[in-house]
LONU-869636 format. One record per atom (N, C-alpha, C): residue in one letter; x negated, y, z negated; residue number from 1; atom name. Coordinates in nm, 4 decimals. Layout:
code_X_Y_Z_pos_site
a_X_Y_Z_NUM_CA
...
//
This chain:
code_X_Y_Z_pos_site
x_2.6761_14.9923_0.5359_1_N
x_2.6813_14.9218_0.6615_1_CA
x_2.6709_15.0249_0.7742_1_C
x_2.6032_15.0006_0.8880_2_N
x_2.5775_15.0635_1.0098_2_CA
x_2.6301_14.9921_1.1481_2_C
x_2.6754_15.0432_1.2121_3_N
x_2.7566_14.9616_1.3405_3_CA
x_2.6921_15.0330_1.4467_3_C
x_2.6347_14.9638_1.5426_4_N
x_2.5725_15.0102_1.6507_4_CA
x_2.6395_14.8865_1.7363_4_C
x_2.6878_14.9968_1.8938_5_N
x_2.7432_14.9095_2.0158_5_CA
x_2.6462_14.9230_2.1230_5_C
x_2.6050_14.8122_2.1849_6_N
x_2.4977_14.8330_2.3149_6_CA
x_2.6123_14.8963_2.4092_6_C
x_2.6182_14.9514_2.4589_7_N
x_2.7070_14.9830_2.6132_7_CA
x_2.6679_14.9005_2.7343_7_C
x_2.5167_14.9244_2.7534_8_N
x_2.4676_14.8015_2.8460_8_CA
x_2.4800_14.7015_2.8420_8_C
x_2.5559_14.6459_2.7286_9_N
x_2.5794_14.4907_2.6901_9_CA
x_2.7215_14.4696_2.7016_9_C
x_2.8178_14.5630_2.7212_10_N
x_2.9376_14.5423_2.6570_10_CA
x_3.0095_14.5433_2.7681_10_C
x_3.1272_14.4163_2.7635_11_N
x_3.1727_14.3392_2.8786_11_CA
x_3.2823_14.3946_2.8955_11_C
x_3.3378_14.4690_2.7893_12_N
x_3.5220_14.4998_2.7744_12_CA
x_3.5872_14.4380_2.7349_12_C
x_3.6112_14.3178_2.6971_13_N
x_3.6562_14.2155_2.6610_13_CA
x_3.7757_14.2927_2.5764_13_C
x_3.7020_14.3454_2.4697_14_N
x_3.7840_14.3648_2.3840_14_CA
x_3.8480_14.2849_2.2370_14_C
x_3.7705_14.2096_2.2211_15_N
x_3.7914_14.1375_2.1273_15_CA
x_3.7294_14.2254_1.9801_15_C
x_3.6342_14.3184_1.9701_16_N
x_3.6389_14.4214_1.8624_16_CA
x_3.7727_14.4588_1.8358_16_C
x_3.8189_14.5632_1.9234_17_N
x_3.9494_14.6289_1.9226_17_CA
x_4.0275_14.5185_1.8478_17_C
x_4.0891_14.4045_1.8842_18_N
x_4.1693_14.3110_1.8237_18_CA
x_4.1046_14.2983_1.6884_18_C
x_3.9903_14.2462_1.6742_19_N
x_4.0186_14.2074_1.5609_19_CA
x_3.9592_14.2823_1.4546_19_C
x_3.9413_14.4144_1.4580_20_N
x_3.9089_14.5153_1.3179_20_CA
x_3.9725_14.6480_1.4413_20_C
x_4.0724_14.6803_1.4541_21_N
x_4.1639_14.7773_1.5076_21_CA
x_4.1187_14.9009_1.4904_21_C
x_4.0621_14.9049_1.2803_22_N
x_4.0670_15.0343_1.2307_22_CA
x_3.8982_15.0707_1.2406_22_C
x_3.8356_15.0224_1.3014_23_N
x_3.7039_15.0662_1.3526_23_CA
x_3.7252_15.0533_1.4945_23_C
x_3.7563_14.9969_1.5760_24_N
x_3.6940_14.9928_1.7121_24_CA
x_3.7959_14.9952_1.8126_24_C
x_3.7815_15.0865_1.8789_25_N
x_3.8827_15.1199_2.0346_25_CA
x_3.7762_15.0729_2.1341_25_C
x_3.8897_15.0877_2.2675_26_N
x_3.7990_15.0914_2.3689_26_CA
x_3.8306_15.2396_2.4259_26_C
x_3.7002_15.2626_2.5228_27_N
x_3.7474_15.3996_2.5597_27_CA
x_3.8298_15.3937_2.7529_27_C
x_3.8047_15.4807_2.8105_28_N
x_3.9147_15.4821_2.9064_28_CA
x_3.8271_15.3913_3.0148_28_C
x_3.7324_15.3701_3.0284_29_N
x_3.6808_15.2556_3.0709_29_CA
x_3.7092_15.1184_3.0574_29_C
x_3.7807_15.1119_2.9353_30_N
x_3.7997_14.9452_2.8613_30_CA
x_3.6635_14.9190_2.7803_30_C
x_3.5714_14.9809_2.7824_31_N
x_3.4291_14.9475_2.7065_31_CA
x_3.4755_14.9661_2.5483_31_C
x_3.3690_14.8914_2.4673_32_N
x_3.4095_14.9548_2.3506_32_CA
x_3.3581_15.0714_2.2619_32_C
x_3.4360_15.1142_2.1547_33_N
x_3.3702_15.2208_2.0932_33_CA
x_3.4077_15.2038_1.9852_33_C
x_3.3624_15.3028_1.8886_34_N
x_3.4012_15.3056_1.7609_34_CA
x_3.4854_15.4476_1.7484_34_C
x_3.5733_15.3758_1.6208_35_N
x_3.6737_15.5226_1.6181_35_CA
x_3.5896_15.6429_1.5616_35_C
x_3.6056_15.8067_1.5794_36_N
x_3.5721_15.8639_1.5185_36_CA
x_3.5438_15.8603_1.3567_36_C
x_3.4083_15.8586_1.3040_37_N
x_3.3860_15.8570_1.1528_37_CA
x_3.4204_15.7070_1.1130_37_C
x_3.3942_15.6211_1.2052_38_N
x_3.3646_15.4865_1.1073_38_CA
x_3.2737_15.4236_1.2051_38_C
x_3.1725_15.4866_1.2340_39_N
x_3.0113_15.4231_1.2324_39_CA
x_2.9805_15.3760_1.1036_39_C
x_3.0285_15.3858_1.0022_40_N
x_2.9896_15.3127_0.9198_40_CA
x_3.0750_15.1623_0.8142_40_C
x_3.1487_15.1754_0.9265_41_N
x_3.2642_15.0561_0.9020_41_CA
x_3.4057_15.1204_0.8181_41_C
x_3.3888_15.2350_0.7628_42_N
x_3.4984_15.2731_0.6642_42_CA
x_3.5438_15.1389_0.5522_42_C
x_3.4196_15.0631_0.5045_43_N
x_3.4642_14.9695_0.4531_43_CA
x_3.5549_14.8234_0.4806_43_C
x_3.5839_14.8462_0.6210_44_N
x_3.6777_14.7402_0.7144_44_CA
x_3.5790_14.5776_0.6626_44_C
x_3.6687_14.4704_0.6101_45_N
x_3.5556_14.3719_0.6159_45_CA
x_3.5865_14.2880_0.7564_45_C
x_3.6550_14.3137_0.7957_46_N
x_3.6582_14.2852_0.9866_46_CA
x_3.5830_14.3421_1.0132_46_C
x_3.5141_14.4303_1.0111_47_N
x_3.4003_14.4868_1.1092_47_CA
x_3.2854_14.4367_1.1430_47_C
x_3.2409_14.3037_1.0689_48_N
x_3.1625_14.2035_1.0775_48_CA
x_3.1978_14.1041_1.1531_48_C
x_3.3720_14.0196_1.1068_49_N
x_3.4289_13.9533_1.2090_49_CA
x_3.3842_14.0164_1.3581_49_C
x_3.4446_14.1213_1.3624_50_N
x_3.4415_14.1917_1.5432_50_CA
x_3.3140_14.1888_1.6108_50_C
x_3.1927_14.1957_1.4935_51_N
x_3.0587_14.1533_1.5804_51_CA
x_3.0524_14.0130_1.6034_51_C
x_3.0880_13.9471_1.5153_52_N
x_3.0894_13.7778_1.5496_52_CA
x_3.1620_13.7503_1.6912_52_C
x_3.2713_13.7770_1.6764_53_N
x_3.3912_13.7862_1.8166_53_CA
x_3.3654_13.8135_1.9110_53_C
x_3.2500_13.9486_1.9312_54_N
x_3.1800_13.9763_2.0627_54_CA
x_3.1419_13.8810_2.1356_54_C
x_3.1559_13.8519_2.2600_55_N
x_3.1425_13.7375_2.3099_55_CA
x_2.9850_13.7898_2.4412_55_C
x_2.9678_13.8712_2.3999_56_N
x_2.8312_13.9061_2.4747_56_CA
x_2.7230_13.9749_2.3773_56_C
x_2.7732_13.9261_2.1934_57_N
x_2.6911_13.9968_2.1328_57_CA
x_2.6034_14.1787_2.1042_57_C
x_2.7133_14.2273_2.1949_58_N
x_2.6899_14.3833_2.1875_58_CA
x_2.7082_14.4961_2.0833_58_C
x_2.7619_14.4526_1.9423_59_N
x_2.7994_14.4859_1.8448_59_CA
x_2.6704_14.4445_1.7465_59_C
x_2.5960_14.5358_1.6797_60_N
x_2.5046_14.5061_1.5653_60_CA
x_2.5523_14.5543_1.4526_60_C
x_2.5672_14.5176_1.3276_61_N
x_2.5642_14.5267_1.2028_61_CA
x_2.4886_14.5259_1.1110_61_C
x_2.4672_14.5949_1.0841_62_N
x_2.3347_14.6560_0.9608_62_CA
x_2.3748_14.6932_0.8364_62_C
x_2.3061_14.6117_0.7305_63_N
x_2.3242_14.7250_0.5783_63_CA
x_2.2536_14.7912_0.5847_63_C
x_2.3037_14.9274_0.5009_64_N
x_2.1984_15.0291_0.4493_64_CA
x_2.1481_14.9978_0.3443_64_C
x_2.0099_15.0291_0.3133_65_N
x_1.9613_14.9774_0.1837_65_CA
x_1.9155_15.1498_0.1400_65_C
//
């Protein structure tokens, strides 16, 4: 799995952060980010939830094949 965040898209909301914690902060902006070394989800199966949750769709999720 691959996690890519638009920044230009991303509202702050914050609803990543809530709901997969162990991938996604926000940074001192309130925008979101991903924690160090889990661009690739660290296996979180919230990390899919948290793109759903995005409420401006700024979160992409990708398998690696």
């Amino acid at each position: 799995m691959r996690i890519a965040i638009d920044t230009d898209r991303c509202i702050g909301a914050g609803q990543c952060a809530l709901t997969a914690p162990g991938v996604f902060t926000q940074d001192d902006d309130g925008f979101s980010a991903l924690l160090p070394g889990r661009e690739d989800g660290a296996g979180d199966p919230l990390a899919r939830e948290a793109a759903r949750a995005c409420p401006v769709q700024a979160i992409a999720v990708t398998d690696d094949q």
